[in-house]
C-alpha positions in Angstrom: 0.0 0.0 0.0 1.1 3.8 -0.6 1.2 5.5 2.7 3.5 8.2 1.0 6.4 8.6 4.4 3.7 7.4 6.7 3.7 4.7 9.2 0.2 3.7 8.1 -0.9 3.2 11.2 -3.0 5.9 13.4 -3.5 5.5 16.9 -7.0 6.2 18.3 -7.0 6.5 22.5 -10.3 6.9 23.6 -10.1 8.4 27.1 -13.5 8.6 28.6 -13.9 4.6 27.4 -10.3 3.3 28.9 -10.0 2.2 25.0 -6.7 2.0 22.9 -6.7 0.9 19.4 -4.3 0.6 16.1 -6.2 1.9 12.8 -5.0 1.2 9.4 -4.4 4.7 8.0 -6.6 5.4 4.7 -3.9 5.0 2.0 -6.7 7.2 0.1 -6.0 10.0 2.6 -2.2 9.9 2.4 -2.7 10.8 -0.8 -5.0 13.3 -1.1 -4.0 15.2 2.0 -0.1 16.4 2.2 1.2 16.5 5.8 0.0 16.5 9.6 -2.0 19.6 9.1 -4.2 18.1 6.3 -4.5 14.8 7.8 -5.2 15.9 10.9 -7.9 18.4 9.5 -9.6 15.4 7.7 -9.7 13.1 10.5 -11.0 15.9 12.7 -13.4 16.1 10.0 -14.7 12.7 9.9 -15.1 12.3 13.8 -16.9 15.5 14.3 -20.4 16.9 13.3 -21.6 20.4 12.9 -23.2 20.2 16.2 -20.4 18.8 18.5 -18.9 21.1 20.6 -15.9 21.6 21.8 -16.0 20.7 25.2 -18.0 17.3 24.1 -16.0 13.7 25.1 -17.1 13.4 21.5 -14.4 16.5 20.7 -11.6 14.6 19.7 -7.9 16.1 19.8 -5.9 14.7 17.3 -2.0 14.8 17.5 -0.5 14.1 13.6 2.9 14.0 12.3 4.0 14.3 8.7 5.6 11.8 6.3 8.9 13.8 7.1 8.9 12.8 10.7 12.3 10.6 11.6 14.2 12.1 9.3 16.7 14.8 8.5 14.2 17.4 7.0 14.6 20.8 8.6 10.4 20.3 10.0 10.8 16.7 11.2 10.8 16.8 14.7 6.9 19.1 14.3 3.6 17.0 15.1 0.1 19.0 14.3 -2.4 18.9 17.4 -5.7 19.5 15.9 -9.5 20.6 17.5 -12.6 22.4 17.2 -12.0 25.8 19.4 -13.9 26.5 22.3 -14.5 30.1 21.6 -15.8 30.1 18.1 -16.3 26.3 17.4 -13.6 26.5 14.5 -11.5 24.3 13.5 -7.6 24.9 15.0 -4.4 24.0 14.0 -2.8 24.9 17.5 0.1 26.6 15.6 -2.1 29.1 13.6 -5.9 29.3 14.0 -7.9 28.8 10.9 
């Protein structure tokens, strides 16, 4: 499978459940979305309806890395944590609000 740098793996920890689990990642995804940021904003996407709100259990925060992780690149070392905000219910990229 194409992961494109990925692991293809995501891990999903569901706190309010006590759950851990190992998802495949969507190959589909690593293609159409380039780095943690886009990831990250399409799996926020697909856990989340219009009417969740951010302080929901349902909220989830999502922590990605890019395909560049583990190795030399100048932005390796970076992960992307990603939520809706509390304030205005947008989406953030905890680096730079969207």
């Amino acid at each position: 499978m194409f992961y494109g740098g990925y692991v293809g793996q995501v891990l999903s920890v569901d706190l309010t459940a006590g759950q851990v689990r190992i998802e495949p990642l969507n190959p589909e995804y690593a293609r159409k979305y380039v780095g943690g940021t886009g990831l990250a904003t399409r799996y926020l996407h697909d856990r989340i309806t219009p009417a969740t709100l951010p302080t929901d259990p349902e909220n989830p925060l999502i922590f990605m890395t890019d395909p560049s992780r583990g190795t030399r690149s100048i932005t390796s070392g970076r992960h992307h944590p990603d939520a809706r905000r509390i304030l205005s219910g947008s989406r953030v990229d905890f680096g730079r609000a969207h």
